[in-house]
C-alpha positions in Angstrom: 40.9 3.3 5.1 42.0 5.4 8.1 42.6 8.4 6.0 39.9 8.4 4.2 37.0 10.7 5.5 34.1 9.2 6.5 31.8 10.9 4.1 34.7 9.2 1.2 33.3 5.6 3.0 29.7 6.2 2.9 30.1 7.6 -0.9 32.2 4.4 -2.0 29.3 2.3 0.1 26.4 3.7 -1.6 28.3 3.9 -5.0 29.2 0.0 -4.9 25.2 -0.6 -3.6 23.7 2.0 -5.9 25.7 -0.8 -8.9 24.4 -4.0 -7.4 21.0 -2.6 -7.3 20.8 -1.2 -10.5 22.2 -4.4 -12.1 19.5 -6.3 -11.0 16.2 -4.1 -10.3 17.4 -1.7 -13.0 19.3 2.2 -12.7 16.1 4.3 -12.2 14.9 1.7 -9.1 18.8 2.3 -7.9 18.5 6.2 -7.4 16.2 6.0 -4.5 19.0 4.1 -2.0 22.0 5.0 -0.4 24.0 3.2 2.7 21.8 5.2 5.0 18.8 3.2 3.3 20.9 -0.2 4.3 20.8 1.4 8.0 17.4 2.9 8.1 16.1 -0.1 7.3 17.9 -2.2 10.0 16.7 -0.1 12.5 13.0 0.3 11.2 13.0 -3.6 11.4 14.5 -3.9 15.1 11.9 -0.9 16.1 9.1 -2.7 15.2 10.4 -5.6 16.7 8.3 -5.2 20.9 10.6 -7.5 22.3 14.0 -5.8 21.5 15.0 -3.1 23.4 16.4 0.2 22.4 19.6 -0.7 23.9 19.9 -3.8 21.9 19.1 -2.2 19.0 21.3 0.2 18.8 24.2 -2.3 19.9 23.7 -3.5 17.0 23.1 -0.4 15.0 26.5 0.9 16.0 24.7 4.3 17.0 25.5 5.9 20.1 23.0 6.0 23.1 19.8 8.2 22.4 20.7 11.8 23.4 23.8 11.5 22.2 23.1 11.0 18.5 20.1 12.6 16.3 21.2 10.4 13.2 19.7 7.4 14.6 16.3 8.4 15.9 15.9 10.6 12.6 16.3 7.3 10.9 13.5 6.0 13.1 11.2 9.2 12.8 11.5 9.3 9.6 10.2 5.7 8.3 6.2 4.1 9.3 7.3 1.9 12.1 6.3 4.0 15.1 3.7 5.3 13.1 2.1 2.0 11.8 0.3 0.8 15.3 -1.4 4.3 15.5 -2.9 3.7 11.8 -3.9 0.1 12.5 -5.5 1.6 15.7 -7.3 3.9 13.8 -8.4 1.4 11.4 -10.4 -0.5 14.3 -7.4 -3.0 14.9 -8.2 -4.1 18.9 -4.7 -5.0 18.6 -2.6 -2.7 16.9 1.0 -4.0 18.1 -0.5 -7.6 16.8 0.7 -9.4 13.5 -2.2 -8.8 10.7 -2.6 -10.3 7.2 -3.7 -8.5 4.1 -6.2 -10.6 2.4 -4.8 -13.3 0.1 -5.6 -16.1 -2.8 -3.9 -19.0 -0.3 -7.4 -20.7 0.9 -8.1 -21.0 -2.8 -5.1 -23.5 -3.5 -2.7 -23.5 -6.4 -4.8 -24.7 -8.7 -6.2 -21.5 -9.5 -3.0 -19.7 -10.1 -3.3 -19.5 -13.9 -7.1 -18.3 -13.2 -5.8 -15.6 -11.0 -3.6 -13.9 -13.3 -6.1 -13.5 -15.6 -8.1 -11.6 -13.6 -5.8 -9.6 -12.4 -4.4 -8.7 -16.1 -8.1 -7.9 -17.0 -9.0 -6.1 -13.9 -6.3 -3.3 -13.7 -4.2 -1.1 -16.2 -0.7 -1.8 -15.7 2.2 -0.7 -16.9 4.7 -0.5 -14.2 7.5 -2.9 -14.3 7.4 -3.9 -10.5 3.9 -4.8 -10.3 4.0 -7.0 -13.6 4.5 -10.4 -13.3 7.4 -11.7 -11.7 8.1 -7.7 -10.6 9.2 -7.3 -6.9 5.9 -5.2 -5.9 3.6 -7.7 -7.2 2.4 -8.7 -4.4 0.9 -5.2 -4.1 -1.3 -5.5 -6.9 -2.2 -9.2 -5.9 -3.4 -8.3 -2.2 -5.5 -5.5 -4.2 -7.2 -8.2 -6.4 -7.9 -10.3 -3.0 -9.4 -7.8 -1.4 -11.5 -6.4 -4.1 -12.9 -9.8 -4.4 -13.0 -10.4 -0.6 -15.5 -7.5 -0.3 -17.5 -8.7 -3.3 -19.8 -10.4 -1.4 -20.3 -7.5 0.8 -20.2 -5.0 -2.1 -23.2 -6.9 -4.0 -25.4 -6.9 -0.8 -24.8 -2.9 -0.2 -25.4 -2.2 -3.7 -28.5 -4.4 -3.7 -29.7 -2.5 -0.3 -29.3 0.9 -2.5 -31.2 -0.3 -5.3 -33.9 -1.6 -2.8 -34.1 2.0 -1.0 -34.3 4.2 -4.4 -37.1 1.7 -5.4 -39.2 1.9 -2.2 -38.7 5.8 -2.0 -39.7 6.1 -6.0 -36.0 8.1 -6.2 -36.9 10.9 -9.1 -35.3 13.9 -10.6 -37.3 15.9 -13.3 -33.7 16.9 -15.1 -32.7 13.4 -15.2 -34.2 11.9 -18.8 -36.0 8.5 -18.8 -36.1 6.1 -21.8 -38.3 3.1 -21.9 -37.7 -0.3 -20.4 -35.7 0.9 -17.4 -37.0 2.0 -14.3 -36.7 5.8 -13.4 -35.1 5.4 -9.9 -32.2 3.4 -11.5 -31.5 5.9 -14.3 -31.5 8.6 -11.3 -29.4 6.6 -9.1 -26.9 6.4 -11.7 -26.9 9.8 -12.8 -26.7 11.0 -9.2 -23.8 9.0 -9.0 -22.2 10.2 -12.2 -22.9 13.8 -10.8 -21.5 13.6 -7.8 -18.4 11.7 -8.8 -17.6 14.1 -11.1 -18.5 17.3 -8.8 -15.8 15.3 -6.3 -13.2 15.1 -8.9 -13.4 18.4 -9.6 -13.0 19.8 -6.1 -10.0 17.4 -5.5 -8.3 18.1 -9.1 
């Protein structure tokens, strides 16, 4: 081992992880780690961590003092977890060091598991193995589904404040074409909206 260079052990390292990985999550889900990513994420998790201090992190990093090695605050710069409390910040978060939960199905119980799912296999498109069921990323499509139904309530009362303001201002728009049986500000509303969502997508191709 002592003659080997040190480049040799992190090569055999990420070689012997990159085959572990890949036997269970699958080769292409392999190719994004190396040993550094074993490290990198070490740290990340101590950084984040208020009550550890550098100095004990990096005793148990095995990284030199800062100053004295760029390697280890690269690792640092270079992941969200210095940059996270200045997002929850901006995000309106009065605490942005605190611990925060993404909306979830847990105060509905268990018995609506089965439920659940089917929702979620109606409401999105997917075809990504780590968001299906059972995938590792799951829970990222899951916390979507809570939150889009979280906001429903929310969603129905803004949408029912737009309807109530293009009826009371009589919305019109003479190249907008009206049929029969449905009232003119709603057939304007949603062609405004088509319109403009198409204009947007456009601009942002």
């Amino acid at each position: 081992m002592h003659k080997t260079r040190k480049d040799g052990v992190a090569e055999a390292l990420t070689k012997a992880a990159k085959k572990y990985i890949g036997n269970d999550f699958g080769v292409q889900f392999a190719k994004f780690y190396s040993i550094r990513s074993v490290r990198k994420g070490g740290m990340t998790h101590n950084r984040s961590n208020r009550n550890l201090s550098t100095q004990e992190e990096y005793a148990r990093s095995g990284h030199m003092a800062p100053g004295m090695n760029g390697n280890a605050e690269g690792y640092i710069d270079s992941t969200p977890a210095l940059s996270a409390p200045g997002g929850m910040s901006l995000a309106g978060y009065t605490d942005p060091h605190g611990e925060h939960v993404p909306m979830n199905f847990r105060s509905l119980g268990g018995l609506v598991r089965d439920s659940i799912e089917r929702f979620i296999s109606n409401l999105f498109v997917n075809n990504v193995e780590c968001l299906q069921e059972g995938g590792i990323n799951r829970e990222v499509l899951v916390t979507c589904a809570a939150c889009i139904i979280g906001w429903y309530n929310n969603l129905v009362r803004d949408v029912g404040s737009i309807h109530q303001a293009a009826q009371k201002s009589q919305l019109s728009d003479d190249s907008v074409t009206l049929s029969a049986g449905a009232p003119g500000w709603r057939l304007v509303l949603k062609s405004w909206s088509k319109r403009i969502k198409d204009r947007f997508d456009e601009d942002n191709p």
